[in-house]
N, C-alpha and C positions, 0 to 999 in steps of 0.2 A: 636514706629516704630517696627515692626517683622523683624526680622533677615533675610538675604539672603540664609539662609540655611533653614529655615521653607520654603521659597516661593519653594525651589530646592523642597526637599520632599512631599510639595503638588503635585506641576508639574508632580513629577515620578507617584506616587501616581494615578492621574487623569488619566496620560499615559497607566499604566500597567490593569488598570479598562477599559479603552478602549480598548484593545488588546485581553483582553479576553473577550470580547461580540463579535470581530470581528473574533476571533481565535475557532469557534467551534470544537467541536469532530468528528465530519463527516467529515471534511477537511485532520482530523491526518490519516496518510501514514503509512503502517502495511503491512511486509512481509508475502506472504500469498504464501502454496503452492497449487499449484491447478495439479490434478488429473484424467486425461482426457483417454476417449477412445482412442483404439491403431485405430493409420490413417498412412498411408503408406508414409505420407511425413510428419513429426513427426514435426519440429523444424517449416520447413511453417504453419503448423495446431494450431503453439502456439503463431505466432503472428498475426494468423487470426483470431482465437479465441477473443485475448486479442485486438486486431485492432478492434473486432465488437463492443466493451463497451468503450475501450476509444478514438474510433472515427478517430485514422491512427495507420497506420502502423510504423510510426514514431515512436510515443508517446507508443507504445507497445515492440518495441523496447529500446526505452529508460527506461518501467519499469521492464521487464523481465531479473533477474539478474543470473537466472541459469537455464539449460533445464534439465531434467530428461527422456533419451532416451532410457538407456542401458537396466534395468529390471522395469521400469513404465514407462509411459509417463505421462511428466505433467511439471511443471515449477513454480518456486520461483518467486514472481511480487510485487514490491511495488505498494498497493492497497488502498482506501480509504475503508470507512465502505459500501457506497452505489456502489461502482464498484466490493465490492465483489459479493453484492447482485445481481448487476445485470448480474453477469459475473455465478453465479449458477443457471440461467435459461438456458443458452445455452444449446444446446443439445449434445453438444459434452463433456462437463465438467460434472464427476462421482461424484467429493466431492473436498471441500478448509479446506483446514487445516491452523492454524496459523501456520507463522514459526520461525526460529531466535531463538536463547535465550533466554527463559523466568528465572526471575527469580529461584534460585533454581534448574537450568537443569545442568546438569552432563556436561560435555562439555572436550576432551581432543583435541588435534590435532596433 
């Protein structure tokens, strides 16, 4: 008879093999600054922009975590790999930077 604890360990086992076939890389969320032509209604233009790729105004809202108005324009979004992509076709967006701390970055506050 196997132990109840061999069965526990396969179970997880099986589970966590599952999670990652269902868990791709394109799904992972990645603060991204994005860098946008100057538009005369600044803060409107960044969730229209970002409203155009993730489909409302809602949902653009909820992933733009900071506006950049004062000396750029442009705004910090949690992004997927393929929203970035589709978000540096716009015509209004210059360049996407990664953002957040990466390893190794110098960081005071």
């Amino acid at each position: 008879m196997v132990p109840l604890c061999q069965y526990i360990a396969l179970l997880l086992l099986a589970i966590s093999c599952l999670a990652s076939t269902l868990y791709s890389q394109e799904d992972q969320v990645y603060v991204q600054i994005v860098y946008m032509a100057r538009s005369r209604e600044t803060a409107a233009s960044h969730v229209e922009t970002l409203a155009s790729v993730l489909g409302s105004e809602v949902a653009a809202k909820k992933a733009i975590i900071y506006e950049y108005t004062r000396t750029l324009n442009g705004f910090a979004a949690k992004l997927t790999a393929d929203q970035t992509n589709a978000l540096l076709k716009h015509p209004e967006v210059l360049k996407i930077l990664p953002g957040g701390i990466q390893k190794g970055d110098f960081y005071t506050p």
